[in-house]
C-alpha positions in Angstrom: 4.9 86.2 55.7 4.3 82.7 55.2 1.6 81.0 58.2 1.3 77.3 58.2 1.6 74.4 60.5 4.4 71.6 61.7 3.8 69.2 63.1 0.6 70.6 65.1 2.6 73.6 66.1 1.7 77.6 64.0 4.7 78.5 62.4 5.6 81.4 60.4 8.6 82.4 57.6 9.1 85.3 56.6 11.9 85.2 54.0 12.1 84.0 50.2 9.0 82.9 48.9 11.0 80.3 46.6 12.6 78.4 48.8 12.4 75.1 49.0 10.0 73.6 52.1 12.8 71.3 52.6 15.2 74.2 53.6 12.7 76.1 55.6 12.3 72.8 57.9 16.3 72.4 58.0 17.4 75.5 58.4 14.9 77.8 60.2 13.0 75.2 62.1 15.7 72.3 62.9 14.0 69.7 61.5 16.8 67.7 60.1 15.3 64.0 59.7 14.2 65.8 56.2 17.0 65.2 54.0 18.4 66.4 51.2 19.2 63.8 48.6 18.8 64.9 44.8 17.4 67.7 44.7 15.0 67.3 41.6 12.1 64.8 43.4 13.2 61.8 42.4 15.0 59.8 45.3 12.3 60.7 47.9 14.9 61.3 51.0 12.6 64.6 51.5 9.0 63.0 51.6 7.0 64.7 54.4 3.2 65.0 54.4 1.7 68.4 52.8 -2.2 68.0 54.3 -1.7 64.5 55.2 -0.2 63.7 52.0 3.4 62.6 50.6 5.3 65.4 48.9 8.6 65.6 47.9 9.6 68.8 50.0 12.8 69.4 48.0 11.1 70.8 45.0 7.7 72.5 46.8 8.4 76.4 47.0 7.3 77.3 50.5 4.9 79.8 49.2 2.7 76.7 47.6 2.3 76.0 52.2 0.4 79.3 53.4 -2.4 78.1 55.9 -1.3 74.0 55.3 -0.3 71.5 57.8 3.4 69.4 57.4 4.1 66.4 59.0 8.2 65.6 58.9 9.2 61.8 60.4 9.6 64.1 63.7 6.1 64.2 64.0 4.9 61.1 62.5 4.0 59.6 65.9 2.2 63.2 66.6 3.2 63.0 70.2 2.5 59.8 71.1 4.8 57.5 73.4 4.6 54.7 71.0 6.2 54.6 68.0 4.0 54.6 64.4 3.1 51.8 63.2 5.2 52.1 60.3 8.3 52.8 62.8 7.9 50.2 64.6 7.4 47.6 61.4 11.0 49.8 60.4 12.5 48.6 63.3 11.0 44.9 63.8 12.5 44.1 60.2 16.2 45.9 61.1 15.5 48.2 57.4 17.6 50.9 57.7 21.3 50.1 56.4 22.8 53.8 56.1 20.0 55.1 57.0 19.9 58.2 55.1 16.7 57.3 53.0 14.8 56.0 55.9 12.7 59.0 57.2 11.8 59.6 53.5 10.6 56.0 52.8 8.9 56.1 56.3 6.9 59.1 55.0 5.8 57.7 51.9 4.5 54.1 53.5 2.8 56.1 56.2 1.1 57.8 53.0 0.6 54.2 51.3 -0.9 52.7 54.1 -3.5 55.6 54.4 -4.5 55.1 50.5 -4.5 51.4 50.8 -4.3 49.9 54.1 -3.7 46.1 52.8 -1.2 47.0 49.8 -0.3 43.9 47.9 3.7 43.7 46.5 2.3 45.4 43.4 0.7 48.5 45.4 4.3 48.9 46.8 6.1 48.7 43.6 3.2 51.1 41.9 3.4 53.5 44.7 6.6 53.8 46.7 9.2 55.4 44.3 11.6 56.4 47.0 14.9 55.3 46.1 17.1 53.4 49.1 21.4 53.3 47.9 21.8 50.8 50.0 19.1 48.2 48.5 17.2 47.0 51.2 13.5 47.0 49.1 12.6 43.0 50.3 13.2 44.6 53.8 11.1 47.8 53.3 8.8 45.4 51.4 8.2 43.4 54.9 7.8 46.0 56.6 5.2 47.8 55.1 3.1 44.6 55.2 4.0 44.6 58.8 3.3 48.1 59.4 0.1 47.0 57.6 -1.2 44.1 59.7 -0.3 46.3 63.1 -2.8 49.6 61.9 -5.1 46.4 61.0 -4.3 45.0 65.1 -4.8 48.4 66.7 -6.8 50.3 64.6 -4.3 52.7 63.9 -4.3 55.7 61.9 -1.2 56.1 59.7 -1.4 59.4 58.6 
């Protein structure tokens, strides 16, 4: 039996040790804003937060999550009636095209912005490795400088 936390709530799985995270949240606990996109890490579409940080829940076995806390994009906002910050800079700057990508790339700016909290074009390049099909990197680009300049406004935590 596997014990951990999502999204502030005591869960528990008690099935293959080896499964991916990213299938536990799908399949056993409806969490679908995860996605699946390659499979190996690389395209990011399943970033949630492991402890506050980005990981790539496609390739973390879910016994590597005893006693942690996940964050998917379901519970980025943690509850509140406001967006995040890094929603609402998502949605100010129109990014998502297909969408797919989107709750992935959210994930890993959230992460960003905790690390660096001003990130300069560089920072984003260096750091956000999420792949988006559709090609809208100037508009994520924007946006995380937007997300960035509204946790500066309201003192908000990103995480």
């Amino acid at each position: 039996m596997i014990s951990f936390q999502v999204n502030s709530e005591d869960v528990e799985f008690d099935g293959d040790d080896s499964t991916p995270l990213l299938w536990v949240l799908r399949d056993h606990f409806n969490l679908t804003g995860t996605k699946f996109g390659c499979g190996i890490g690389q395209c990011g579409a399943c970033t949630i937060h492991v402890d506050g940080k980005a990981q790539r829940s496609c390739i973390t076995p879910v016994s590597t999550i005893n006693s942690k806390s996940i964050t998917t994009i379901e519970g980025l906002a943690d509850g509140h009636e406001d967006l995040h910050p890094v929603q609402e800079a998502w949605l100010e700057y129109d990014v998502p095209q297909c969408g797919f990508c989107q709750a992935g790339q959210i994930m890993a700016t959230a992460d960003l912005l905790q690390q660096i909290p001003e990130p300069s074009d560089d920072d984003i390049d260096n750091n956000i490795t999420n792949i988006c099909r559709c090609g809208t990197y100037a508009r994520i680009r924007k946006a995380i400088h937007k997300a960035a300049a509204l946790q500066a406004e309201g003192g908000d935590d990103v995480s």
